[in-house]
C-alpha positions in Angstrom: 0.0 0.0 0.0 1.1 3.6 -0.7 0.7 7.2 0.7 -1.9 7.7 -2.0 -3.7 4.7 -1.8 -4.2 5.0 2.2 -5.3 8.7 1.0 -7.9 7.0 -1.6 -9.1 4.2 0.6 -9.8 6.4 3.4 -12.0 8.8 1.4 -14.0 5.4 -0.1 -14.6 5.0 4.4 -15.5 8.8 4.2 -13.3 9.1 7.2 -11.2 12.3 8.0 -7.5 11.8 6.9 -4.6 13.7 7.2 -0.6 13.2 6.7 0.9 14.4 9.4 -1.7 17.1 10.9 -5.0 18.3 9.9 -4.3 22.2 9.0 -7.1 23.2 11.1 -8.9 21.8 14.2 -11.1 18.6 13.2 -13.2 16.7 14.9 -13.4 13.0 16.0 -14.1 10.7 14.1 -10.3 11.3 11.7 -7.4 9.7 10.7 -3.8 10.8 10.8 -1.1 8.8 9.2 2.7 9.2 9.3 5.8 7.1 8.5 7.5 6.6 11.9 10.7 4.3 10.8 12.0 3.1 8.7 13.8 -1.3 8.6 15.4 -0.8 5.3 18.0 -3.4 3.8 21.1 -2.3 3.2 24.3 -3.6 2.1 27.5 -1.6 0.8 27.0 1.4 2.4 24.0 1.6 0.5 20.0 1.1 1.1 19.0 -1.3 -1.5 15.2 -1.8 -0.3 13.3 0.8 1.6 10.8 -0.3 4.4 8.8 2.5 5.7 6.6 1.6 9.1 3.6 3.7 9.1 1.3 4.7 11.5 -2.5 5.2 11.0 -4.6 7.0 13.9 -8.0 6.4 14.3 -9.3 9.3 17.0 -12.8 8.6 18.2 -14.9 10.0 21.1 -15.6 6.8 23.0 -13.9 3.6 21.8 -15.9 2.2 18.1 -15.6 -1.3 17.7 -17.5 -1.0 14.2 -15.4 1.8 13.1 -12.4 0.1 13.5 -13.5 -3.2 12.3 -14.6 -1.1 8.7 -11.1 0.1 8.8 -9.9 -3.6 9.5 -11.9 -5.6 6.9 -11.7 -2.4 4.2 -8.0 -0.2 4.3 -6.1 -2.6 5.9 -7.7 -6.0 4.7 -4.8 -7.1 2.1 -1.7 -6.2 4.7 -0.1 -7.2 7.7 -1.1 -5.0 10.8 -0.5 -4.6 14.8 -2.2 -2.1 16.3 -2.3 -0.1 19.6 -5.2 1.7 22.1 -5.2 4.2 24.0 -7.8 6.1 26.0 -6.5 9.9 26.7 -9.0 11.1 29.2 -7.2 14.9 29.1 -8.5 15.3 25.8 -11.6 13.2 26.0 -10.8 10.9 22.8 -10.0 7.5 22.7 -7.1 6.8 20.0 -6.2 3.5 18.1 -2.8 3.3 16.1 -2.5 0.6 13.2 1.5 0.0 12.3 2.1 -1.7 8.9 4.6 -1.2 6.3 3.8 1.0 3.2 5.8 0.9 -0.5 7.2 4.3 -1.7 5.5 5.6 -4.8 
């Protein structure tokens, strides 16, 4: 999967999405995706294969089982995913973070 698909697939939801930040405040439910590191093969002081990890936020109001399993079975359905949650009760949101690996374009 690439940048643009996840941008693509997320619009088919009708979800929110965002790389990096949303430019102005949005509400729950939205997505915010980012690469966070990078496991690239390398060999002669070279990278020969690139292997971004990236990081898709779901940020709800109260934790949404059916949300997420829509994002499950649809975005992510053809790749390998972990995923973490998270309640923040300072900002009243609940927060689920999907890791998977992404190609470059």
């Amino acid at each position: 999967m690439t940048l643009s698909e996840i941008d693509k697939e997320c619009k088919k939801l009708g979800l929110n999405y965002a790389y990096g930040s949303f430019d102005s405040p949005t509400n729950p439910p939205h997505l915010i995706g980012r690469v966070v590191e990078t496991d690239n093969f390398s060999a002669d002081n070279k990278v020969w294969y690139k292997q971004p990890t990236f990081r898709l936020e779901l940020t709800t109001l109260k934790k949404d089982l059916e949300l997420q399993k829509k994002i499950e079975d649809n975005l992510l359905k053809d790749i390998y995913w972990n995923k973490t949650e998270q309640e923040i009760t300072d900002e009243g949101v609940y927060n689920t973070s999907y890791f998977f690996n992404i190609k470059e374009e």
